[in-house]
N, C-alpha and C positions, 0 to 999 in steps of 0.2 A: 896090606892095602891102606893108600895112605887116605885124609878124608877127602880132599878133593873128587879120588876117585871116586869113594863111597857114596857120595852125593849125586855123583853122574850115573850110577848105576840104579841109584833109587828113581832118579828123575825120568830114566831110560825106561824102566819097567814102567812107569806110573802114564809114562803116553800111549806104551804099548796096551795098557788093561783102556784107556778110553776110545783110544783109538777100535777095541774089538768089539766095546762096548756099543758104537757109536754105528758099525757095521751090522752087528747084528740087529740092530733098531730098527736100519734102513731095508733091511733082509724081511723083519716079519709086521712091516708095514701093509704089501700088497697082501701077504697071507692073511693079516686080519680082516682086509676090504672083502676078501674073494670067502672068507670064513663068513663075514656079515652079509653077503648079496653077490652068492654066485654066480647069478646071470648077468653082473655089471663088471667090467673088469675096465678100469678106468686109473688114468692116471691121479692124486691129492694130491691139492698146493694148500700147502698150513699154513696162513698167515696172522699176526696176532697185532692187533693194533689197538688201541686205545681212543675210544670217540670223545669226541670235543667237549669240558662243559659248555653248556647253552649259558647265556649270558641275557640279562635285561637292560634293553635300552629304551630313556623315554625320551622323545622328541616333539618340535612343536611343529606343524605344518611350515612347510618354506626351511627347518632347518636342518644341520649336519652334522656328524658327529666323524671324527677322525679314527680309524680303526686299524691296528698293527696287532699282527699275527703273529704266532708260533713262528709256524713254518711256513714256505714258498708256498700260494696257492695259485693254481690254474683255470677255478672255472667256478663261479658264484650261482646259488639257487635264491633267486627272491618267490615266495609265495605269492604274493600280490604285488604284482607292480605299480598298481593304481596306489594304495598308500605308502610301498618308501620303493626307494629305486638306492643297490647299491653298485659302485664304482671302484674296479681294481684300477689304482695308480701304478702299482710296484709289485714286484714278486710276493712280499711280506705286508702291506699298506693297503687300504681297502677306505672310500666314504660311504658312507651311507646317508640318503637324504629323505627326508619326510615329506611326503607329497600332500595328501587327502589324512583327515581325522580317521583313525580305526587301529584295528592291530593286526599285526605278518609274522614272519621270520625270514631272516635271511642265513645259511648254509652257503662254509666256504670248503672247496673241496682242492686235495692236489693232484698231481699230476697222474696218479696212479689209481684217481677216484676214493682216496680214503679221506674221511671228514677232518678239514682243519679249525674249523670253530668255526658254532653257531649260537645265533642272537635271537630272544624275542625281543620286537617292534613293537612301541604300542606310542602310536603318533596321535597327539592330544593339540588344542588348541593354543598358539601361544598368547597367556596369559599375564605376559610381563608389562605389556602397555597399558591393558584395564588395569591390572592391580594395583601398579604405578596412579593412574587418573581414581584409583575410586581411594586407595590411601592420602591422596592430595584433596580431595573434598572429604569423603568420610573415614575418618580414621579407625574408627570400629568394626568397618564392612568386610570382609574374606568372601575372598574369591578363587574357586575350585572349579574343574573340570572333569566333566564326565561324559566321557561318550564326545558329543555334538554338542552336548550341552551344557550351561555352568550352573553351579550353585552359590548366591547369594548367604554367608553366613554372619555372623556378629550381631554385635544389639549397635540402635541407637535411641538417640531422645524423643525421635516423635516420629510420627505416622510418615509425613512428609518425605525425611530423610532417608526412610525404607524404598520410600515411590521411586525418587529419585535416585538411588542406587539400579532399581530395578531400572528405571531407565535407560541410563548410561550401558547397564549391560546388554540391555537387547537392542541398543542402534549399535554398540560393538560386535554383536553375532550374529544380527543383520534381523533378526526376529523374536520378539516375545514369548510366542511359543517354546524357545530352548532354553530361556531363564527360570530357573526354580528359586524363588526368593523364599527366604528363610529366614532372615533377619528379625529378631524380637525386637519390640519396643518396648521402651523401660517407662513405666508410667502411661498405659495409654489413656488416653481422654475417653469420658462419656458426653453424649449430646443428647438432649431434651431437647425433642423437634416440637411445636404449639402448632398447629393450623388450624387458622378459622378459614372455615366455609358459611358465607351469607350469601343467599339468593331472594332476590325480591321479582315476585310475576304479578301482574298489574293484567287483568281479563275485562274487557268491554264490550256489552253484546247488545245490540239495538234493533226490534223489531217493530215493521209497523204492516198493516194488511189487512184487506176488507174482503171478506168471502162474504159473495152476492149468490141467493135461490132465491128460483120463482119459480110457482105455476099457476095454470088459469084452467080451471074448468068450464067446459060449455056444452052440456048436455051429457054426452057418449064420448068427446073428445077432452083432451087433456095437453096441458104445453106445461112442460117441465125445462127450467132453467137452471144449472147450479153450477158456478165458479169458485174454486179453492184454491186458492194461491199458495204453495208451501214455501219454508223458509230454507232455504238450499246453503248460507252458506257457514252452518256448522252442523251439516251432514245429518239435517233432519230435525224438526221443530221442537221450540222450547216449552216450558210453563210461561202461560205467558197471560197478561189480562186480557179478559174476553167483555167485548159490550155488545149486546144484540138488538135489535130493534126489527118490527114488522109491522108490514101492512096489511089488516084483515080484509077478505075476500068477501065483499058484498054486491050483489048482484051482477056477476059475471065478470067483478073489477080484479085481475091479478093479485095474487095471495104475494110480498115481497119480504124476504127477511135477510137483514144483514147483518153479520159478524164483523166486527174491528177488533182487530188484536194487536195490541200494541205490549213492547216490553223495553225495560231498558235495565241493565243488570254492571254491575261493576264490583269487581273484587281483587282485593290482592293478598297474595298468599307470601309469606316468608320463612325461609328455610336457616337454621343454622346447625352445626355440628361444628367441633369443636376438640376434636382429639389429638392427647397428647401421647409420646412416646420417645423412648430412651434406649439408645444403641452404641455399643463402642464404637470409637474412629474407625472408619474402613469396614465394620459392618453392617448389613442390609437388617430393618426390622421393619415387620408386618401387624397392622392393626383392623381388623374386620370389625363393625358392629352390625348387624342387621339380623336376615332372613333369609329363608327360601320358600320358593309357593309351587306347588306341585302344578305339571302340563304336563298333560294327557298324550301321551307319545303312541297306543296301539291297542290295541286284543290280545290276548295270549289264548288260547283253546285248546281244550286235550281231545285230541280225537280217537277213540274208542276201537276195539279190532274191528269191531263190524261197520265202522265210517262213520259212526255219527261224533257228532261233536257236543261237545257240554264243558261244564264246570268254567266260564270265559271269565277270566280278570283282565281287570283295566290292566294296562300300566304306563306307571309316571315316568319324568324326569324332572328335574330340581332346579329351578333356576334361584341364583343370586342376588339379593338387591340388598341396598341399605349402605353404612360407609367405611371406606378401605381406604387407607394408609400404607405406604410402602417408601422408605427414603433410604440414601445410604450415605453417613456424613464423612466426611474426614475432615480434621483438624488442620491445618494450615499453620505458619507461622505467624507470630503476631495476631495470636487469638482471631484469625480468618477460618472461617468454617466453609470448604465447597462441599456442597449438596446436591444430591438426585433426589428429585420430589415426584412421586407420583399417587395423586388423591384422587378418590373416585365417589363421587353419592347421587345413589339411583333408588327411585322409589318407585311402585305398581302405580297404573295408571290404567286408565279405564279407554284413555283415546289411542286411537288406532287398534282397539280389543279386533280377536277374531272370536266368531261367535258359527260354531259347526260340529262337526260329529254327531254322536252318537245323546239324545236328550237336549240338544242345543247348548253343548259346552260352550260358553265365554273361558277365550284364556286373555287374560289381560298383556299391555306393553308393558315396557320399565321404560322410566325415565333417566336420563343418566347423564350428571356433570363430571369432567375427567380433564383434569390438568394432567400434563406430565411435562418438566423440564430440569434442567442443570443451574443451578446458580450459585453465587459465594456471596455468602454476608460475614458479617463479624458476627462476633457472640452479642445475643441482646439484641439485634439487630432486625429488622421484618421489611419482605419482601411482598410485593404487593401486586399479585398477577391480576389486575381488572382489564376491563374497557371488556367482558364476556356478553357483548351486547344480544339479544335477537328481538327482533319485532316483528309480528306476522300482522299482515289487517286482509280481511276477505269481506267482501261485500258482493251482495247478490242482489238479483231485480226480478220477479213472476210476475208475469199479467195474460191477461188476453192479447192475443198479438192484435195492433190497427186499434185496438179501442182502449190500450192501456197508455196511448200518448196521445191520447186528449189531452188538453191542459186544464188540470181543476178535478174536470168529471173523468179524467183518466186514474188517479189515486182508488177511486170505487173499484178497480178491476188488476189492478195489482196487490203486489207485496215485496217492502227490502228489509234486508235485515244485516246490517255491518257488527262485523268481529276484530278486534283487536286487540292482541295479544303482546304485550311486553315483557321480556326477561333480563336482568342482571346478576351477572355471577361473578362474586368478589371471593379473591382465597388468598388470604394474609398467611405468611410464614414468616417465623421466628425459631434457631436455635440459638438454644444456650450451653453453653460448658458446664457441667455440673460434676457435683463430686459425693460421694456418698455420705450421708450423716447418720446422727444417733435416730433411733426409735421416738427418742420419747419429744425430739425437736420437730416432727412430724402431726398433723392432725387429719382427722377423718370425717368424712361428710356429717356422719350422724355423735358427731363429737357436741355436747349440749345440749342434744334432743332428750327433751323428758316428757311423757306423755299424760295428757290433764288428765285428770279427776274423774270420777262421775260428776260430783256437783257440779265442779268447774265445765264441763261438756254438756250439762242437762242445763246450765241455769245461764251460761255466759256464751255457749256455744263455742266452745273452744277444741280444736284439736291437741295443740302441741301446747305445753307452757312456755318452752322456748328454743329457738332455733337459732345456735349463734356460738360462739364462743363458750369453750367448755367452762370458763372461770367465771361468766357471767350465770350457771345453771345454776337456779332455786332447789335446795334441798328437799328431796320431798317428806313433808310431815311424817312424825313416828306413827301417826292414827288416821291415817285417811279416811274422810266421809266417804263410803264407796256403798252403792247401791245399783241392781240390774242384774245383770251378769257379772258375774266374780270367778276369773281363771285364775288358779292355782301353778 
């Protein structure tokens, strides 16, 4: 046999063993279905296919991405059509476009229903024209997207240029709310805010008034006369001088006595406070000096299983007074400082007190001066909120009606008394730029204070030896004359 033939004979057997092979397979397929689930007798289609990798694409709202396939697809799944929409051009060609910010997937499938490749979507804002505008003014600034919203990162040189980025980005996203600024500032400023507060009240109170009694005796009968004029108009009579004069009752002659009270009173009172305090750029710093005074809010009582009640406490609540500082600076350029100022000083007050409950509590009012406004100075610079004008005048008139406008002998049967009150509220602001120093370039109130002597306090009346300047303080002697009380 020559090898041609040998060959063919190998080849011949070799289809014939897969070919039995291949039969038999087909033969104990249904046997094995009908061996696993006798009561199913069913035809199996074995198909083997390979699913798509999934693929990430990022897109910006409004844009497109061009997409070619494996193989011919028939029929595309978007998950959400509201953020990408996609578009068979061609058998194999597909766009897909970014509608709305969020994330999808889009599945493309053939004709047979087997997956030809799928994409996740994750459609973000397009951030090429801010980046563009915020690298053309601030070249430090990065600009990121998340979500709906962006993120502000990089450093710059001052408070301002943070703002101002911040800005740009939220008229670009339509709202402030989706900017998350982040941006560090390199060197930020401290501001020392100074506010004086002066108030000057100026009180004038003028009383004049004759309370007139009589009476007459005549036997068994009696006439009784008495007129008291009150001063009405600050809510109920003052200390005021009193001059009396009478006419003694001699034989059946009217017994007459008269009081004249006259006052005249003038006072004026002045207030200042003067608090200083020290905040980085861009943040808020709070300064309280004062008090609280307890009002009497209720009873509290335990009542007992059998109903009775005992063991009663008062209780309070706390009111506020005294003075409050609250500002928030930011540095500007060209050492321009804008400011939020808002100062408050309120002190107990005895007018308009209510006076009730339980033993006749008095709870007193507060009085209370309150600016609050915005403004820009430079550094060094004070701002000067006046003209806080008030002036109140009350005047009141008491008589007899018909016989207190006599003219002359009409004064005998009344009484007036004029109140006038004036107030001024001046509130100076100044900040300054400051920077932090050493310790020892610092001084302190009681810096040069040394306390005298005995002798010097028994013989010269002196408290302090001196109050001033620590390099002007007198050493005190190695042997002090000390007598009285001697602390250790």
């Amino acid at each position: 046999m020559t090898t041609s033939a040998r060959q063919l004979a190998i080849r011949t057997t070799l289809v014939r063993s897969l070919s039995f092979t291949a039969v038999t397979a087909l033969m104990l397929v249904p046997a094995l279905v009908s061996a696993a689930d006798p009561d199913k007798n069913a035809d199996v289609a074995v198909t083997s296919s390979i699913a798509a990798k999934t693929r990430f694409v990022s897109l910006g709202v409004g844009k497109s991405v061009v997409v070619d396939l494996p193989r011919e697809a028939k029929d595309v799944l978007v998950a959400d059509p509201k953020i990408a929409n996609a578009v068979i051009r061609s058998a194999q060609r597909a766009y897909i476009i970014g509608a709305a910010v969020g994330q999808t997937n889009v599945v493309f499938f053939d004709a047979e229903g087997n997956q030809v490749a799928a994409y996740d979507i994750a459609i973000k804002r397009d951030l090429n024209g801010m980046r563009a505008a915020l690298n053309q003014m601030l070249p430090g600034v990065k600009i990121e997207g998340v979500g709906d919203s962006v993120v502000l990162t990089g450093t710059v040189a001052s408070p301002v240029e943070a703002q101002q980025a911040g800005d740009i980005a939220a008229k670009l996203v339509g709202s402030a709310d989706k900017v998350v600024n982040s941006i560090v500032v390199r060197g930020r400023d401290q501001v020392m805010l100074k506010v004086t507060v002066a108030e000057v009240r100026r009180d004038v109170v003028k009383q004049l008034g004759v309370d007139l009694s009589a009476n007459m005796n005549y036997g068994t009968a009696a006439v009784v006369f008495n007129n008291a004029n009150p001063f009405t108009a600050n809510n109920g009579p003052l200390n005021s001088n009193v001059l009396t004069g009478a006419a003694l009752n001699k034989l059946g002659v009217p017994t007459v006595t008269a009081t004249l009270r006259a006052m005249e009173s003038a006072g004026v009172v002045k207030t200042l406070a003067e608090p200083n305090l020290t905040a980085i750029s861009g943040e808020s710093a709070t300064f309280v000096s004062g008090g609280e005074f307890p009002i009497p809010t209720g009873v509290t009582c335990q009542t007992s299983a059998t109903g009775t009640i005992g063991n009663c406490v008062q209780t309070v609540s706390f009111k506020k007074f005294g003075i409050s500082l609250n500002f928030t600076p930011v540095v500007l350029s060209e050492g321009r400082i804008s400011l939020k100022v808002m100062t408050e000083v309120s002190e107990v007050s005895m007018d308009n007190a209510l006076t009730g409950g339980q033993g006749g509590t008095t709870i007193p009012s507060i009085k209370t001066r309150r600016a609050d406004t915005t403004l820009e100075v430079p550094s060094g610079g004070s701002i000067a909120m006046a003209g806080l004008i008030q002036e109140q005048t009350k005047q009141a008139i008491n008589g007899m009606p018909g016989v207190d406008q006599i003219p002359i002998l009409g004064q005998l049967f009344r009484s007036q008394d004029f109140v006038n009150n004036e107030t001024e509220l001046m509130v100076i602001v100044t900040p300054y730029v400051v920077r932090a120093v050493a310790q020892k370039e610092l001084s302190r109130p009681d810096d040069g204070f040394a306390p005298a002597s005995d002798a010097q306090s028994a013989l010269l009346a002196r408290v302090n030896r001196i109050y001033g300047v620590a390099a002007r303080a007198e050493p005190i002697g190695a042997t002090p004359v000390n007598f009285g009380f001697i602390i250790d």
